[in-house]
C-alpha positions in Angstrom: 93.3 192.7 51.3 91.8 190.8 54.1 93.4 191.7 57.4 93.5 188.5 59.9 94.1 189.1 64.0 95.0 186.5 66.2 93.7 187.6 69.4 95.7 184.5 71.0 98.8 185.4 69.6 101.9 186.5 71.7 102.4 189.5 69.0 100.4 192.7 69.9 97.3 193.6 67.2 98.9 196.7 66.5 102.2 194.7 64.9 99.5 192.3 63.3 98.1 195.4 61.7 101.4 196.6 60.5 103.4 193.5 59.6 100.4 192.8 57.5 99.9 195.7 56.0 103.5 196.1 55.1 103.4 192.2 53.7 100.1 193.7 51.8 101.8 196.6 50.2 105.2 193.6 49.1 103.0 190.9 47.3 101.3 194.0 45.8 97.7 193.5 47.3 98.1 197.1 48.4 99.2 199.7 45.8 100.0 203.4 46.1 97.1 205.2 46.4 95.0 202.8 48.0 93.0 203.9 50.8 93.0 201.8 53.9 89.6 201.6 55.6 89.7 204.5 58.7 90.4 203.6 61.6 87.1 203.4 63.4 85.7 201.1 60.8 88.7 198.8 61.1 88.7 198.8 65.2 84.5 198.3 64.7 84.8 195.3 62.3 88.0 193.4 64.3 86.2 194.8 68.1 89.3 196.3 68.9 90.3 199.8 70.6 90.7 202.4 68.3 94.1 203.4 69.3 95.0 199.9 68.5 94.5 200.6 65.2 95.5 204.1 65.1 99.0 203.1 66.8 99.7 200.8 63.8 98.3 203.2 61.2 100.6 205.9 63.1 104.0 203.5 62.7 103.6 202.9 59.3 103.2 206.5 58.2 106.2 207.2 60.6 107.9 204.2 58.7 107.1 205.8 54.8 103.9 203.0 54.5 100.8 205.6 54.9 100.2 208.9 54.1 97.4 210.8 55.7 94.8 212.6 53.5 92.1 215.0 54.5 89.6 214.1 52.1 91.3 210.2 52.3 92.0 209.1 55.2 95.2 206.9 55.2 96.7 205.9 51.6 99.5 203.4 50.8 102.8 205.3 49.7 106.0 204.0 48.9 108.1 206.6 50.7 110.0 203.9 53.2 113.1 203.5 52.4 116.1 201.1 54.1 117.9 203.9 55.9 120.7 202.7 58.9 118.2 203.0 61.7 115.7 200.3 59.3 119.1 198.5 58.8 120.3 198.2 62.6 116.5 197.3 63.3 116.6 194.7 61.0 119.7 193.4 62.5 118.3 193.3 65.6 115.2 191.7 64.4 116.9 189.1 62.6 119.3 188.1 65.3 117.4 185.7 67.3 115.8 184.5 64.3 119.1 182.9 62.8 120.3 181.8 66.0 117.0 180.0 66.6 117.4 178.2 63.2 121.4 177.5 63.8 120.9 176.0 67.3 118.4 173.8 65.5 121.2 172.5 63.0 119.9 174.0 60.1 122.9 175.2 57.3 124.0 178.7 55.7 122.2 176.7 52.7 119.2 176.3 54.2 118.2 179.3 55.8 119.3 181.4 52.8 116.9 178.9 50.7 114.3 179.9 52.6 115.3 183.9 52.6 115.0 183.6 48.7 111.5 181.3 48.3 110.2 184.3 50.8 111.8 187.1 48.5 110.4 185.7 45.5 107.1 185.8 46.5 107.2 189.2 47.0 109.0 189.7 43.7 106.9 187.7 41.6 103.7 189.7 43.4 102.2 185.6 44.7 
């Protein structure tokens, strides 16, 4: 899995990191078990601090994502689970999101079309 950062984004590296990891780990690019490259290599090849990196890697092993290995470094996992704190975040996350797309006259219909092409990809591993 190729890892791309947009150092002229608004999002911060560290959420690049981790939305694409996550987004990895769905279309089944990443497996459990795989090792992610440590995080000194991955700050050396994008030129980025290493607690960049390490704050990402550190969120998704909060999340369920990662586990940490001795011998290993960090490994894919599938230990996240959709508790009520993910559920409220999600929520929250979402929120704008729909407003954005209702404000621009866009239907139930439409949006919920657009939920299940996205959904699908990840089910039918793109």
């Amino acid at each position: 899995m190729l890892l791309r950062i947009e150092f002229e984004s608004d999002i911060p590296i560290y959420m690049q990191i981790k939305n694409q990891i996550i987004e990895g780990i769905a279309l089944g690019m990443l497996k459990e078990g795989d090792e992610l490259p440590s995080i000194r290599q991955l700050a050396t090849d994008f030129g980025i601090n290493l607690h960049t990196v390490k704050k990402a890697y550190d969120i998704l092993k909060d999340e369920g994502f990662l586990n940490v290995h001795r011998r290993k470094g960090y490994v894919v996992t599938k230990n996240a689970t959709a508790d009520d704190n993910f559920i409220e975040s999600l929520k929250k996350e979402i929120h704008p999101i729909l407003a954005n797309a209702y404000c621009r006259g866009m239907t139930q219909d439409e949006i919920l079309r657009i939920c299940k092409e996205i959904l699908e990809q990840f089910k039918n591993k793109v």
